[in-house]
N, C-alpha and C positions, 0 to 999 in steps of 0.2 A: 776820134770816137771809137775808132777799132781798139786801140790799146787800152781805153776806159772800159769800153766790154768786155777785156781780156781779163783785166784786173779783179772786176766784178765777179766773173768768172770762177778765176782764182779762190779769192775771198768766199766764195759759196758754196766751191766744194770742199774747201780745209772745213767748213760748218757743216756739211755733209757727213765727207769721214770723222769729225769729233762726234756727232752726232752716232755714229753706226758703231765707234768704238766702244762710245759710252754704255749704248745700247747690247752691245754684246760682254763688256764687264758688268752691266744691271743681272742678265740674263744667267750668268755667270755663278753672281755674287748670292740674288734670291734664291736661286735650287740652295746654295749650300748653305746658306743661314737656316731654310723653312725646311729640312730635311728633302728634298728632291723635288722641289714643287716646281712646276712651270710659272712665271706673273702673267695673270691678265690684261688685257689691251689696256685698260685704265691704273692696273698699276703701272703699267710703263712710263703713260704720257702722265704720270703722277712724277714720278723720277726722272724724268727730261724739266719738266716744270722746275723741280728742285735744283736743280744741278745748272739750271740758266739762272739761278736768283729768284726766280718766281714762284712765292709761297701762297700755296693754294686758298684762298680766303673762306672756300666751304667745300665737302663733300657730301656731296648727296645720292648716297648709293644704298637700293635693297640689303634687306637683312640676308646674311649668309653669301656676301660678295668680297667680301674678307679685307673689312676697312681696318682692322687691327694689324693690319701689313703695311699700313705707314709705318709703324717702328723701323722697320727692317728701310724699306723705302729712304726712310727719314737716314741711317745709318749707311747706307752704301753709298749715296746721294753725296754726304759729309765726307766720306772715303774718298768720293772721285774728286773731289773738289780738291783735296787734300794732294792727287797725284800728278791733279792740273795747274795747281800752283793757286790756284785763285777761291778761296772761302771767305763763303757767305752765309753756308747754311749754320743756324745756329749750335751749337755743339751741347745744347741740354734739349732733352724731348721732353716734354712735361703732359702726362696725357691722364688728362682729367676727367671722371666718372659720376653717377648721379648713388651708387649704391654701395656697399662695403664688398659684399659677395664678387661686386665685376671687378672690383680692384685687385682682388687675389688671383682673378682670373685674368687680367693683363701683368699683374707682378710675374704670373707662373710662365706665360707667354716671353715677356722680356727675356726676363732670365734664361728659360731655353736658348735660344736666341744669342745671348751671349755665351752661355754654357757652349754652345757649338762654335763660336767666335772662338773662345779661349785655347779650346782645345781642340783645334785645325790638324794636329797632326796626330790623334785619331783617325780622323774623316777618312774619307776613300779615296784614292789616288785620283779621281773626276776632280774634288773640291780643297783639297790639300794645298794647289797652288794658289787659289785664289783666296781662300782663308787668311792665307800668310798676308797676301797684299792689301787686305783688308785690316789686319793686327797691324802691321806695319805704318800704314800710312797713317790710321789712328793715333799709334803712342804718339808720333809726330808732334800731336796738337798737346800734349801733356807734358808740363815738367817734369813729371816721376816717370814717363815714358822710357827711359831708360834705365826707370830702378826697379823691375823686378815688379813693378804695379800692373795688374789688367786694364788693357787701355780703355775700359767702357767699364761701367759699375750700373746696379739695376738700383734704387731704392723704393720703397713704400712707404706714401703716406698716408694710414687710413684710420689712427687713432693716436692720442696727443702725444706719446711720447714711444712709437711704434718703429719711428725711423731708424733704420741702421746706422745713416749719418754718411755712408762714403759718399755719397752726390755733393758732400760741402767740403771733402778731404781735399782736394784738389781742384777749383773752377776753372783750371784750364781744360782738364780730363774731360770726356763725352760721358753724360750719363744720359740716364732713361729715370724720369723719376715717374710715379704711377700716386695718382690721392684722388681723394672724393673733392668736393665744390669745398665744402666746408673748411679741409684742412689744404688746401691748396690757397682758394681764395681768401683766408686769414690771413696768409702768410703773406701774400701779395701786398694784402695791404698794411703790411707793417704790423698786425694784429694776430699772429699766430696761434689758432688754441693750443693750452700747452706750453709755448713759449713764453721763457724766461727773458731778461731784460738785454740778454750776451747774445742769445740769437733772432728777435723780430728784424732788425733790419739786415742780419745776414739771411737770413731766409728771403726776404722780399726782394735781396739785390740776386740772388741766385734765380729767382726763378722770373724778375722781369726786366733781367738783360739777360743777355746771349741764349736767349732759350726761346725754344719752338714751342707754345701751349696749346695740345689739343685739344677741344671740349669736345668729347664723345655722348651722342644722342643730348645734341645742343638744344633739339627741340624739348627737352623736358627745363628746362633751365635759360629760359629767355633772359632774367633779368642778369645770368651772371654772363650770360654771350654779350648782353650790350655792354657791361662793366669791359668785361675781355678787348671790346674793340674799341671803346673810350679812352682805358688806358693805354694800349696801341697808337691811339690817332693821339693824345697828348705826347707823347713820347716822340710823337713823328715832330713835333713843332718844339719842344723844349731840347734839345743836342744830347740827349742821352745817347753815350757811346756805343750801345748794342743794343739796340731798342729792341723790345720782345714784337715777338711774331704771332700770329691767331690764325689757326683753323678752326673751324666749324664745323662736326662731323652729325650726320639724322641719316637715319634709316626711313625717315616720317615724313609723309610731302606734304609738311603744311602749308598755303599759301605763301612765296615771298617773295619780295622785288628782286628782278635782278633773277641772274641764274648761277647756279653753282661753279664754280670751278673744273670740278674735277667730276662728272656723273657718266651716267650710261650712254655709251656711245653706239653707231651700228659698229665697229669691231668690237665690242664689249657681247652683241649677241650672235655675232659670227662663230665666237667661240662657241666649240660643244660645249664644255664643261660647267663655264659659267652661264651658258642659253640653258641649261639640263635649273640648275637654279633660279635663273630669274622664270623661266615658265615651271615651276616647277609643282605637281598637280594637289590643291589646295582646295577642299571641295566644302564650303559651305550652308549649313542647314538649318535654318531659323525654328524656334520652336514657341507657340504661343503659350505661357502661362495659363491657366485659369483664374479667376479671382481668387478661390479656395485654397489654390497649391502656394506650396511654402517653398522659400527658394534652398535652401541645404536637400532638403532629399530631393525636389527636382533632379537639380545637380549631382546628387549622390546616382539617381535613377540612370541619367545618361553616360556617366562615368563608368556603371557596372555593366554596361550594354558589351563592354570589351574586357570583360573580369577572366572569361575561360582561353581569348585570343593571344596571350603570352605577348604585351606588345609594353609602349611606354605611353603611360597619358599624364597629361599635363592640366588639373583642375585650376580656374583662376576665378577667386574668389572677391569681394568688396573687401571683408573684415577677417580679420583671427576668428573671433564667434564662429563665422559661418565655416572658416575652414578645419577646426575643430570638430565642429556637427559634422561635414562631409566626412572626415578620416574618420570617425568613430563608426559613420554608417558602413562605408566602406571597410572595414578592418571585420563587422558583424556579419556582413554580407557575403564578404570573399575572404575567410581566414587563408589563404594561399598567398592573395595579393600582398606584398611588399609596399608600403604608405611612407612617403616622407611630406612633411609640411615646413614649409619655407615663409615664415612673418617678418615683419617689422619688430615685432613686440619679442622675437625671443631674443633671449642675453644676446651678447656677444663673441661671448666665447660659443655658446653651440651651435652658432649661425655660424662661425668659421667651421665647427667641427663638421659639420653640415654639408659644407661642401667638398669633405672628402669624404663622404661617407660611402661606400659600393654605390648604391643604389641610387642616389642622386647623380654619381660620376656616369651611372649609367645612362644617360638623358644628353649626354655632350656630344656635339658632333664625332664621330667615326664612321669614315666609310666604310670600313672592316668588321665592323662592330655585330656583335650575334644577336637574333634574339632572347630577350631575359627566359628563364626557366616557368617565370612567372609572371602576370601583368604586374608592373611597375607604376603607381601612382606616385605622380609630384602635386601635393594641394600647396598650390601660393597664393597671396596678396599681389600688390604691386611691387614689393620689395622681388620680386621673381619677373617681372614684365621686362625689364630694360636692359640690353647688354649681356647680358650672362649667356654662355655659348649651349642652353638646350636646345636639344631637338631630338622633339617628342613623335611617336608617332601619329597621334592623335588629340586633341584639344576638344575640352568643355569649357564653357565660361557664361557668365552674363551679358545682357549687352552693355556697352561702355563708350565712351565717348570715342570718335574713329581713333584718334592717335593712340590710346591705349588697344581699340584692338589690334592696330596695326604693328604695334609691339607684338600685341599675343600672338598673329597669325605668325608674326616671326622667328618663333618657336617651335615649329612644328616643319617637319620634312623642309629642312634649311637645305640639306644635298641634293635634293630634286630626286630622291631614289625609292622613293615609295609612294602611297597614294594616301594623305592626311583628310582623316574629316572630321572636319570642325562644326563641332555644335554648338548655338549659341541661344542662351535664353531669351525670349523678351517677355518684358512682364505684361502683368494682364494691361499696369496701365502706367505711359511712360510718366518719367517725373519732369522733365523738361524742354525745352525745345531743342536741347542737343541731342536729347534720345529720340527725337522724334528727324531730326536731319538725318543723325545715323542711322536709324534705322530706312528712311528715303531711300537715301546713297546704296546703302545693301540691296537693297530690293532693284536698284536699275544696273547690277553688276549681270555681265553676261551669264547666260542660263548654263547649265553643266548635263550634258544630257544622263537620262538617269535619276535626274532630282538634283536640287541644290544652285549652287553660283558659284564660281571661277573667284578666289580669291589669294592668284598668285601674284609673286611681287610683280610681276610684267604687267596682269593685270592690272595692280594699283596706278603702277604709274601712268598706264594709259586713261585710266576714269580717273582720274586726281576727284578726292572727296573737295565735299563746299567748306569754307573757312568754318561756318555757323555750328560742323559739327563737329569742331576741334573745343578741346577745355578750353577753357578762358585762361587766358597770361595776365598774370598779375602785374598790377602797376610797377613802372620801373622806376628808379632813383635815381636820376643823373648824377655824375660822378664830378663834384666841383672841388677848383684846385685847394681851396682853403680846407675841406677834410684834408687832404693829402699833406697839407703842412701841418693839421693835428696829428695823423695820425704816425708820423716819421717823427714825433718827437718822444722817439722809445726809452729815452730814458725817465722819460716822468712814468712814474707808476700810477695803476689804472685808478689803484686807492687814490690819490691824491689828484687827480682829475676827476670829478666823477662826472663832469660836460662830455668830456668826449666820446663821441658817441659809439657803439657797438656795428660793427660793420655787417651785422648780419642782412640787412635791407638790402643792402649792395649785392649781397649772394643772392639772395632768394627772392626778392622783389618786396612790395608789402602789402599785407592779408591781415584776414582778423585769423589768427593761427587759433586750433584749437589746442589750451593750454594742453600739456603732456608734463606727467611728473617721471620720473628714473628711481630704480631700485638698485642698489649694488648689495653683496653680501661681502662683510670683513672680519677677518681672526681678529684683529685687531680692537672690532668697536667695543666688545666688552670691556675693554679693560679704558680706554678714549672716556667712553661715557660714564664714566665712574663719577660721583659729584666731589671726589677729593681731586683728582686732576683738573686744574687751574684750564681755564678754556683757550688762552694763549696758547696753551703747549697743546689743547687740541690740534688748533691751527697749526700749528708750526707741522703738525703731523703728517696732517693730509696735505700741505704743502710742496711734505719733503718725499709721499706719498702717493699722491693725486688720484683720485679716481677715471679708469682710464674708459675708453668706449668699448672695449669690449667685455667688461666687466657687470656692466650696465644693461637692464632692459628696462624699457617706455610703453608707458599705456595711456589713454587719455585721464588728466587728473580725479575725473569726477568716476571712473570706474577704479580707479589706484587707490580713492581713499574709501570704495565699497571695500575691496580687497584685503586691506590693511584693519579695516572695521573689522573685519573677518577672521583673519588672522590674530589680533588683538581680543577678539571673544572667546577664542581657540587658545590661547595662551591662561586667560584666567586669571589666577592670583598672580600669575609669575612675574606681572609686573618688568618686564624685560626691555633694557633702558637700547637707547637707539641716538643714532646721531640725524641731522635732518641739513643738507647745503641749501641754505635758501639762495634763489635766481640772483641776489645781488653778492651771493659770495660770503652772505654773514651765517655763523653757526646755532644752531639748537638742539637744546640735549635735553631728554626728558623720559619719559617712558613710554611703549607704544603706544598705550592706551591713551596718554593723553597728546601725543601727536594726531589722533584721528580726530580728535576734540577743537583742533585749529582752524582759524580762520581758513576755509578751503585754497584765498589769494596764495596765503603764505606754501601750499603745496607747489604752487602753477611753476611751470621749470626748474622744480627743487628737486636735490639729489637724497633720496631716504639710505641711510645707510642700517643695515640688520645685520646683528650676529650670527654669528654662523650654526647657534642652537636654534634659532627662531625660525627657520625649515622655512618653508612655501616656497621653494625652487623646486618645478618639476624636472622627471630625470630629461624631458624634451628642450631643456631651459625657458619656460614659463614659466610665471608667477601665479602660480595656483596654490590658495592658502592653508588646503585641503589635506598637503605633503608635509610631513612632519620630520621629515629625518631633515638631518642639517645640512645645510646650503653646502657649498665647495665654493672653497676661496682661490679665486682665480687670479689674482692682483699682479702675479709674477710670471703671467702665462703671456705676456704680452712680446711678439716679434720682434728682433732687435733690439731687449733691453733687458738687462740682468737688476731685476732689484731684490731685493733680502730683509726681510724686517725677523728680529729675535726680539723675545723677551727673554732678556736679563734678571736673574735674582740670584740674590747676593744671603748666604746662610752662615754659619761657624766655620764649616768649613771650606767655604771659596765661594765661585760663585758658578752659576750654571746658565749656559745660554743654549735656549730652543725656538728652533725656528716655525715661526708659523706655519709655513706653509714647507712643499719640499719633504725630502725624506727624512726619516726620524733618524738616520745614520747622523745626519750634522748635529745634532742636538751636543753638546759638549760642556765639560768641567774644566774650567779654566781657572787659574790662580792670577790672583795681582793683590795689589796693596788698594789698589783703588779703579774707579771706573774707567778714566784716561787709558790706566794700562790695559784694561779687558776688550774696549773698544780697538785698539791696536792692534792687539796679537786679534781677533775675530778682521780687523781689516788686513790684516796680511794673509791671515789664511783665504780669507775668501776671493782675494783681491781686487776687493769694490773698495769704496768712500764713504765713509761717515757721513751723512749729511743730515741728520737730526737725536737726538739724544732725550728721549723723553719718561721721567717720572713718572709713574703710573700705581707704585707702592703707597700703601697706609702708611700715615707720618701716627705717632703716637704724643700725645701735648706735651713730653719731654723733649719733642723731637726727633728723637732715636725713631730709626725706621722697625715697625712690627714686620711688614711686609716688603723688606724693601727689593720691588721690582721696577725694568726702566723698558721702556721699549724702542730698542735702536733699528735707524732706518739708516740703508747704505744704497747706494747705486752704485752703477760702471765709473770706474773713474777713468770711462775714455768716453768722447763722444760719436765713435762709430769702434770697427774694431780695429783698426788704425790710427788715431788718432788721441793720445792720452790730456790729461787736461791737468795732470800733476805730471811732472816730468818722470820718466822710468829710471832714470838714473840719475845722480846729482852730476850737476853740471855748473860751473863759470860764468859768469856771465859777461864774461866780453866773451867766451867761445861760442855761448849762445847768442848771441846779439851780432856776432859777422857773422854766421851760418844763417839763421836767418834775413838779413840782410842781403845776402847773397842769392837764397832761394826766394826771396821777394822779385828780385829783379829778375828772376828766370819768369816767374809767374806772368809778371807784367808783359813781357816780350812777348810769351806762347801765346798768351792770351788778346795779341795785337796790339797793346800799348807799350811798345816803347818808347814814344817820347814821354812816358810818365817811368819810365822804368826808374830813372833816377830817384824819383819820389819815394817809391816803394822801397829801393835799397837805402836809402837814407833814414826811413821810417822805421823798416827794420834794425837797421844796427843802435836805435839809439830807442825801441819802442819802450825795452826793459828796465832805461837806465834809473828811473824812481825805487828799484828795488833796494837801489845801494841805500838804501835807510836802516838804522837801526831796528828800528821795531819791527819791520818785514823779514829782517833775516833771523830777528829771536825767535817770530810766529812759524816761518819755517823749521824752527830748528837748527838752527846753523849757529856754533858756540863759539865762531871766530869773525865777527860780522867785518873786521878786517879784511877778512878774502871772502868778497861776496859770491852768493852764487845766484843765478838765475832759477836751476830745481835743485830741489833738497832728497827727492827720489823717496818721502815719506808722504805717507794720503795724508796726514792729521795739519792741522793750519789752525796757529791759534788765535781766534780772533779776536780775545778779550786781550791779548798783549800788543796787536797790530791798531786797535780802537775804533774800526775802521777807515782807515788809510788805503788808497787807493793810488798803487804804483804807476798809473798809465797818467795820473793828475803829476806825479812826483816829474816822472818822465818828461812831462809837457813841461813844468818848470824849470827843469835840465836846459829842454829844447829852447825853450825862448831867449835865455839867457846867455845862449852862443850866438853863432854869429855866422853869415853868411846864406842864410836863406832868403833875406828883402830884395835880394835881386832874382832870385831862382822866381820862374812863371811856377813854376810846382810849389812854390814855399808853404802858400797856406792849405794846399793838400796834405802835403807830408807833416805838418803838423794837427792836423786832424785825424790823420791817420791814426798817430800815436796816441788821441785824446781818443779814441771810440775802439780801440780794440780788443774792449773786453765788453763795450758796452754801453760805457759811460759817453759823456761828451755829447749827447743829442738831445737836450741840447747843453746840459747845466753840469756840474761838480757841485754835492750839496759841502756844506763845511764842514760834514762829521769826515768827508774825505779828503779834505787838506792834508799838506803836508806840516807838522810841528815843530819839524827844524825852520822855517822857515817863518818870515814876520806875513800877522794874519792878513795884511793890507797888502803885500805883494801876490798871495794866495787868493783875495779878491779881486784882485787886478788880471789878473792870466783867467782865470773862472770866469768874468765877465766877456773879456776878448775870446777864448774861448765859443761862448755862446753867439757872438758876434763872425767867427769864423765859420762857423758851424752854416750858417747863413748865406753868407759869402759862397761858399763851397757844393753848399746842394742848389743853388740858383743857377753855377756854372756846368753841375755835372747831372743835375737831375733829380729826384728824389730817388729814381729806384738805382739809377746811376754812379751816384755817390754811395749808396749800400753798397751793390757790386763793387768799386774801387776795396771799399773796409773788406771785404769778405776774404780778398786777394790776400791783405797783408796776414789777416786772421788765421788763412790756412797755412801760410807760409811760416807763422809761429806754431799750430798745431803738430804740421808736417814734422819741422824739428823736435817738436818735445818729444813726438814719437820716433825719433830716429829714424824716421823713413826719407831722410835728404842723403843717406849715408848707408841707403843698402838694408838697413834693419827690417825684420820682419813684426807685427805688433803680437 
């Protein structure tokens, strides 16, 4: 018994000192990620949690307790793991948001964060050493780790085609990727907005294997936490190789079973720093309406109470209306005062510009921070309530349902360093029994002497409000496995399905929503809505063009089509033709006048699209019809993505290409014989992609063009800035096919699957082999299809000589017809592989992608087995599990087109 206690012993203290090492490398590692910060007791025991395997299932910690320090947490956590030998923690952070504005504000986060990561040998000689062993132990997990890549990458997803793309360059690497509900959870479910048919299921396998998803202020999004933990607990029962992980992060103590993981402990209030915040002085003051008073100048009345005090206030309003009436009163009342107003309804682009604008930056946590010269008003909606890092000195608002004020209090003296009072209206008469809980619960909060009630976070958590005065959660959608086999079968297009259904319910729960119609403004529509361009080549436009979300602002339909009545009466004769995206995707073109003439259904989540002469963009980005100078075409302004659209026209003497938008410097006189060559020499100079060519010139009944103009749209031809999707240089294709074959099996290893690594380097060396076809190498370009190449190192691909052939079907034909796979346990992966890695294969090859050397019966024979393996393979590995495996081989061909297997810079 003595030597069994000896042992015991033993065994407790080596868990001891790993424990105090760990804890002193955490201690170490957070000062030099967060610029010199001490961690609080709870992010400690957050990073011991991590680093034993155990991933916190919720956190439930006050506003201004610095839950955005999981990133970091999450990062070190994955380091030590990494110098222990033993990882578990998943190597993608995915940390999910309810608003656009917070997303910019954890992208900006991240990125520091690694910015101080990267470049360790700045830092100060304290964090210089531990930097290193943090870079170090990282690249570890990455195949490019040793090429010259940053071992961590940040991306953004917060509008359809916004992403930079590194998070998919490499899925062994550590990323941090940051998106709203919307574009996160589409992507999960194989349904990505924005996404084309090459990437829904590499998105899905990226973010639900090997990755940590955190849902930030989960309490406003119940239906997409139960999705988040559905798909979780499926995953745990079907053998997906890296089953994704779920935290739950609220600032909000709504009723729930069960207790948090990770919350406030007594060392949590031991601490000064963080006890200086959790009590920190929050002083409450109810105000009764009269029947008579109106609520804008109420609210205007309380907000100027602090106009000469040079301080920061924070108005929170129900609607745009009323916070427009506040900022006008305000701006009349105290022309010193400095007014920003933060909605739902304005564009996209001024709500990003918005948040760097001085005076809203002036509202964000700093301890250092001065008083303004002037009072600072911030008027928001709710699009201001959630996540976004202000702190105001002072708060007006109405009364709201508690979880929303329990947002607003959260906004105001977050550092505990000054003394915030919050005034709150109540009307003369409540409108339901939640305004009538709420306001109960307020009234039995402890007295403050002096007037008022104690509404600090310490306070809340000890009176926890009643369930009855929380908003209502919308009914949820159970998540049954038969969508999941619809919705993974990505290569049917949405057109030729129209059964399957829209994942939006999954996200958001379901309501009667009140419709909303969108506005965007395009250089482009005038020339689109012309009635001589053919409506195809509409489509093909905005296809090749899309309208993006930040481009875009929303009102509710029935005040959208007052506005537009308005705007249309304001117009006049002008008769000013418009384009219209209806909810299912079909187009209308007409003039404005009689688009306000429509069935109002046909408005209900339709995108209006207006000329950029037809004005009503205010300079604030609202749609105020009033404003006559011409909108600003934003379409190019969008984060991580270069696109270009020129109109082309063609005269006696050459031809002339100007760019819509951009500076009038590119606008250029180019010669060719024909359009083929103008589009070339305009793709080499700019170094984008062709990807649509559209007519837009008066034909005259001989034919001969009067006006002949065309309007060319190009993108990136990479899909991050690493990664090219036409090869940079011409290249072989056996040289390409063992290179990646090679970098395949490094993939699979880094990323823990080596007993599949064979798969992968088998997949690779033979994924290209369908290229060797005649028509693929004419379409490229290549005048010698005897010596095939893999890239031709030109963007143009001709599609009317290739007929649509598709080399990954040619390839799979290659594959079947050798020999030696029916005994390999990997056989019918590594042949799937090759059938889905551009796309295709999930589950069909339609026959316009046959191969034509080949007899049509043997081509329906693989196409069927095909679909049959397809089946086979996601049964064994998973639905999001099999995505993940395709993503591996996908980067591994990416990687090399971009020459970054061999040191190349992109």
């Amino acid at each position: 018994m003595k030597q069994r206690h000896g042992e015991n012993e033993a065994v407790r203290e080596a868990i001891v000192n790993d424990a105090e090492k760990a804890a002193e490398f955490f201690r170490r590692a957070f000062s030099a990620l967060t610029g010199g910060k001490a961690p609080f007791p709870w992010q400690q025991r957050a990073f011991w949690q991590l680093v034993q395997g155990q991933i916190p299932a919720a956190v439930t910690l006050p506003t201004g307790t610095g839950k955005t320090s999981l990133i970091p947490i999450w990062l070190i956590a994955l380091a030590w793991q990494v110098i222990t030998g033993r990882v578990s923690v998943p190597r993608r952070l995915v940390w999910v948001v309810n608003r656009r504005a917070v997303v910019d504000q954890a992208t900006d986060e991240a990125a520091g964060l690694v910015s101080r990561l990267c470049n360790g040998e700045k830092a100060g000689t304290a964090h210089r050493e531990i930097l290193h062993d943090l870079r170090r132990a990282l690249a570890q997990l990455s195949a490019l780790g040793s090429r010259g890549i940053a071992p961590i990458t940040v991306s953004t997803l917060r509008g359809e085609f916004a992403d930079n793309g590194d998070w998919k360059l490499d899925p062994s690497r550590p990323a941090i990727v940051v998106g709203t509900v919307d574009m996160v959870g589409s992507r999960l479910l194989f349904s990505g907005y924005g996404d084309g048919l090459s990437t829904r299921a590499l998105h899905a396998g990226l973010i639900g294997q090997d990755a940590l998803v955190v849902l930030d202020e989960a309490h406003l999004t119940p239906p997409f936490a139960a999705l988040l933990n559905a798909i979780q607990g499926i995953q745990r029962v079907t053998g997906h190789p890296r089953p994704m992980r779920v935290t739950l992060v609220s600032a909000t103590q709504r009723p729930v079973d069960g207790s948090a993981a990770v919350g406030v402990e007594a060392d949590d209030r031991a601490d000064p720093m963080l006890n200086r915040r959790l009590t920190a002085r929050k002083t409450l003051r109810l105000h009764q309406m009269g029947e008579r008073d109106r609520l804008a100048p109420s609210l205007t009345a309380l907000a100027l109470a602090h106009k000469n005090d040079c301080v920061r206030v924070v108005v929170y309003v129900r609607s745009p209306k009323t916070a427009e009436e506040v900022r006008r009163g305000i701006e009349e009342q105290a022309p010193d005062a400095k007014v920003k107003v933060l909605t739902g309804t304005l564009r996209g682009f001024e709500r990003d510009q918005l948040t760097r604008d001085p005076v809203f930056a002036s509202f964000r946590s700093d301890p250092d921070r001065l008083p303004p010269e002037a009072t600072h008003y911030l008027i928001a909606t709710s699009a201001g309530e959630v996540g976004i890092d202000l702190d105001a000195d002072h708060l007006v608002c109405d009364l709201a349902p508690i979880d929303s004020l329990i947002q607003r209090f959260g906004r105001v003296n977050r550092l505990g360093l000054g003394k915030a009072r919050v005034d709150v209206l109540v009307p003369a008469r409540l409108s339901d029994a939640r305004e009538e809980a709420t306001l109960a619960y307020l009234e039995t909060l402890p007295p403050v002497r002096g007037g008022g009630r104690n509404v600090s976070p310490s306070t809340l958590a000890t009176h926890p409000p009643p369930l009855e005065a929380f908003s209502p959660v919308l009914r949820i959608v159970p998540l049954a496995r038969h969508w999941l086999d619809m919705w993974a079968l990505t290569s049917i297009r949405d057109t030729d399905w129209p059964d399957r259904p829209e994942v939006g319910p999954w996200l958001h729960g379901v309501e009667a929503a009140t419709p909303e119609t969108w506005v965007a403004w395009r250089g482009d529509v005038a020339w689109l809505a012309r009635e001589e361009v053919r409506e195809q080549d509409c489509e093909r436009a905005l296809e090749a063009c899309p309208v993006l979300t930040h481009e875009r602002l929303r009102e509710p339909t029935d005040a959208m089509k007052d506005k537009l009545t308005t705007l249309a009466e304001r117009e006049g004769k002008a008769a000013r033709r418009i384009l219209l995206v209806r909810a299912d995707d079909s187009l209308w073109r007409g003039t404005l006048d009689e688009a306000t003439r429509l069935n109002v259904r046909q408005l209900h989540f339709a995108t209006v699209l207006l000329p950029l002469e037809a004005g009503g963009l205010s300079p604030q980005g609202l749609f105020t019809p009033e404003c006559t100078e011409p909108a600003s075409d934003v379409a190019e302004e969008a984060a991580g993505t270069a696109r270009r659209r020129f109109l082309v026209k063609r005269d006696e003497v050459g031809w002339a290409a100007s760019p819509l938008t951009g500076p009038a410097a590119d606008a250029s006189n180019l010669r060719g014989e024909d359009l083929d060559a103008v589009t070339d020499t305009l793709a080499k100079s700019t170094r984008l992609k062709l990807l649509e060519s559209v007519q837009v010139g008066e034909q005259r009944e001989d034919g001969e063009d009067a006006d002949a103009a065309w309007l060319l749209y190009f993108a990136t031809a990479v899909e991050s800035p690493a990664v090219s999707r036409v090869g940079r240089r011409p290249e072989t294709l056996p040289a390409h096919s063992l290179r990646v074959g090679t970098l395949a099996w490094d993939l699979g290893e880094k990323s823990g699957l080596a007993d599949l690594a064979p798969a992968f380097e088998w997949a690779g060396k033979t994924h290209d082999q369908g290229k060797d076809r005649r028509c693929w190498q004419q379409a490229i370009g290549n005048r010698d299809p005897t010596y095939p190449l893999a890239k031709s190192g030109n963007a143009h691909f001709n599609h009317t000589v290739n007929g649509g052939y598709r080399h990954e079907f040619g390839s799979l034909l290659d594959a079947v017809a050798g020999a030696g796979l029916a005994e390999q346990p990997w056989g019918d992966l590594a042949l799937h592989l090759i059938a889905s890695h551009h796309g295709h294969g999930r589950p069909q090859f339609p026959e316009r992608t046959f191969d034509r050397e080949r007899a049509l019966d043997a081509n329906r024979d693989v196409a069927l087995e095909a679909m049959r393996r397809f089946a086979r393979v996601q049964a064994r590995y998973g639905w999001w599990g099999l995505a993940w495996l395709e993503a591996l081989l996908k980067a591994a061909d990416g990687i090399v087109s971009a020459g970054l297997d061999e040191g190349e810079t992109a």
